[in-house]
N, C-alpha and C positions, 0 to 999 in steps of 0.2 A: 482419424489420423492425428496424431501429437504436435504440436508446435514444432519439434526438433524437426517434423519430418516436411514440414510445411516450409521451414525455412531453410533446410536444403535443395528440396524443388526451386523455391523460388529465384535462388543464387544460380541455379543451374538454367532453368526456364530465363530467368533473363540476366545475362552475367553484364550485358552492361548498363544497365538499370542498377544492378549493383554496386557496382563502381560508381555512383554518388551518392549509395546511403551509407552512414553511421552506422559499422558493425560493434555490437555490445554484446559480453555475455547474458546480461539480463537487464529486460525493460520491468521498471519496479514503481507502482502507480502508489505515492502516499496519499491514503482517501482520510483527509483529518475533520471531525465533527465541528461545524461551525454551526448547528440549529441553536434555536433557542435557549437550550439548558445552559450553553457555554458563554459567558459573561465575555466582555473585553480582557479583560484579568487574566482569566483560564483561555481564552485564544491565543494570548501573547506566551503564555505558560510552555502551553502544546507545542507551539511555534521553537521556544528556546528549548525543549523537550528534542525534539527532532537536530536540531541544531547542537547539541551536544553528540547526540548518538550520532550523527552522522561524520563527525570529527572524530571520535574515539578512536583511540591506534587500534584497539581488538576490531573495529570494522574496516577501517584503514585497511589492517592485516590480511581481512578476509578479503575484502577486495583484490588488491595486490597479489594472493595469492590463488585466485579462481582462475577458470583456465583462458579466458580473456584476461583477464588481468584492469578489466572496466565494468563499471555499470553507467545504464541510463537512468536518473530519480526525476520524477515529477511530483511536484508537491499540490494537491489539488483540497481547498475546504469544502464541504458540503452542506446544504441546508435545504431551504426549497428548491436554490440552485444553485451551482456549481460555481465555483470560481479559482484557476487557476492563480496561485501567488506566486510559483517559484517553475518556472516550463521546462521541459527537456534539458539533462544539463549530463554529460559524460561524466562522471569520477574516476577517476585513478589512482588518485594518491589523496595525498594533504592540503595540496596549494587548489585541485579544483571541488574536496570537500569541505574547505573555508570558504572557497565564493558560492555553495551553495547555501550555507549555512548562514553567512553574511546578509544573504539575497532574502531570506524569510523573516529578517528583522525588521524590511521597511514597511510593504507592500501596508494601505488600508484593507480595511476587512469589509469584503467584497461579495459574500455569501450569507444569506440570512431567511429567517424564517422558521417553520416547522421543520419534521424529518422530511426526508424525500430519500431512502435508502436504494430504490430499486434504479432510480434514476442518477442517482451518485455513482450506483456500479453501472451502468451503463456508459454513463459518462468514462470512465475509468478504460470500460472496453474500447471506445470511438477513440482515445488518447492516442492506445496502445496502436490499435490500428492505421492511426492517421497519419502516424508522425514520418521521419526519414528513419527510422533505426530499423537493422537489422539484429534480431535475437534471437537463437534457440529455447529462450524461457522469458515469458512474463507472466508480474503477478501484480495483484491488486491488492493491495495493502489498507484494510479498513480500518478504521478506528469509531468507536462511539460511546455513548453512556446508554443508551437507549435501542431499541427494536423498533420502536414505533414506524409506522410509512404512513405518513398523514396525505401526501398527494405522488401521483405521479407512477409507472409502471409496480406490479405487487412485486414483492422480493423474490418471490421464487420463479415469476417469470423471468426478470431481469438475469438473477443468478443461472438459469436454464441457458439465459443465452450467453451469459459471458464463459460457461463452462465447453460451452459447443465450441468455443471459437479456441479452443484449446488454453484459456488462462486462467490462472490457480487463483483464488481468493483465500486470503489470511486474512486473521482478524484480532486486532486490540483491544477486545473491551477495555471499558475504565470504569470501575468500581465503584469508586469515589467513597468511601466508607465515611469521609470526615463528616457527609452531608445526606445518606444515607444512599444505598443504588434504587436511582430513580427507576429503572423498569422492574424494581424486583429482585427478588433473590437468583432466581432462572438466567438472569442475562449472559451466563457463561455457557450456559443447556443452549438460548437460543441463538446463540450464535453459532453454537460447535451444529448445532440441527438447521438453522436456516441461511447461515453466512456464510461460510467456510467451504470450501468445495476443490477438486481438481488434485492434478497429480501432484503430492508429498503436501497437500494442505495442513497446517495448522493454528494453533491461538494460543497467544503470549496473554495473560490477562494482566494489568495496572492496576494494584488493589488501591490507590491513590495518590495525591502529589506525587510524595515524595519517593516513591517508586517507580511516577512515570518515565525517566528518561532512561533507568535504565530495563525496562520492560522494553521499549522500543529498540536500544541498543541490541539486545539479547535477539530479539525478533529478526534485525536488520543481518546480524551474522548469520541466522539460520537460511535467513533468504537466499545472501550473497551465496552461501558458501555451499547450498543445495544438501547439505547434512540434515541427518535424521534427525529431529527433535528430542530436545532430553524425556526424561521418563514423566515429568512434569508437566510439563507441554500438551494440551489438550491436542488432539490430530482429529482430523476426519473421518468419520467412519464410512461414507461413501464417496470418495475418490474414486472417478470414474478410471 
């Protein structure tokens, strides 16, 4: 059963239980790498990375134009353990994707450690689950430098279940060319084979810096606006 179909039952099954949740057209979980490899520097980097793209008029646009005409964004870091910076926030326009964007410049860095990938999507999934919103589509939005799962659920268990529960996982590698891609040449293979998953999945790769903000830009349009990925665009090959 699809998410789209889960969240018309549930409107219906209980219509006034609905009448106090946040309906959005899409719940959109940013999973941004806080493990080890990423310095204070490159945290705040990420941080104003997002905070750009999330302002740009082309996602503004897409927003505004989907058939909600809102999203829900959670900004979540990840390492051994999770830490949200930035919680559940509605966008619609300009005035509430500046106070999101505003809101990721303060927070300290609250996430630390080795990777914990299986557990970061996890986390991602209890979010999506937990909160008040009401969505036809969520998605998990990963970001990392690395494959590694040093503690905590394997990744393909974790991904089994966030796919079951009907939510798409996209993924951002980062490259990083300036300092060489720490997992390897593959880390675009291993994601498009171990990360990515569910209905219209795909991966935006950040060959480095100075490509990151608008790799995630690019990424956030495709999200909002549920359009096909350009012919560039890595996709998933098993979308259940």
């Amino acid at each position: 059963m699809t998410r789209f179909f889960i969240f018309l039952l549930a409107l219906i099954a209980t219509p006034l239980a609905a009448q106090t949740q946040r309906e959005v057209g899409l719940e959109l979980v940013l999973l941004a790498d806080a493990s080890g490899s990423i310095d204070s520097d490159e945290l705040a980097f990420q941080r104003q990375g997002y905070a750009l793209a999330i302002t740009d008029p082309r996602v503004i646009a897409a927003i505004q134009t989907s058939l909600y005409g809102n999203v829900a964004v959670i900004y979540v870091e990840w390492a051994t353990n999770t830490a949200v910076v930035v919680d559940w926030t509605i966008v619609d326009g300009p005035e509430t994707a500046r106070a999101f964007a505003d809101a990721l410049t303060g927070p300290p860095r609250q996430a630390y450690g080795s990777n914990a990938i299986g557990t970061a999507l996890l986390e991602g999934k209890r979010l999506i689950e937990e909160n008040d919103i009401y969505a036809p589509r969520a998605v998990i939005d990963f970001s990392g430098d690395s494959i590694r799962n040093s503690s905590g659920p394997a990744i393909r268990d974790a991904r089994a279940e966030v796919l079951a529960a009907g939510i798409t996982i996209n993924a951002l590698p980062i490259l990083r060319p300036e300092d060489g891609r720490r997992a390897g040449a593959n880390l675009e293979e291993e994601y498009t084979n171990r990360i990515i998953g569910g209905p219209g999945a795909f991966m935006v790769t950040a060959e480095g810096r100075a490509q990151f903000a608008e790799a995630v830009r690019r990424k956030l349009v495709l999200e909002i606006s549920g359009t096909m990925p350009e012919s560039d665009v890595q996709i998933a090959a098993d979308t259940p």
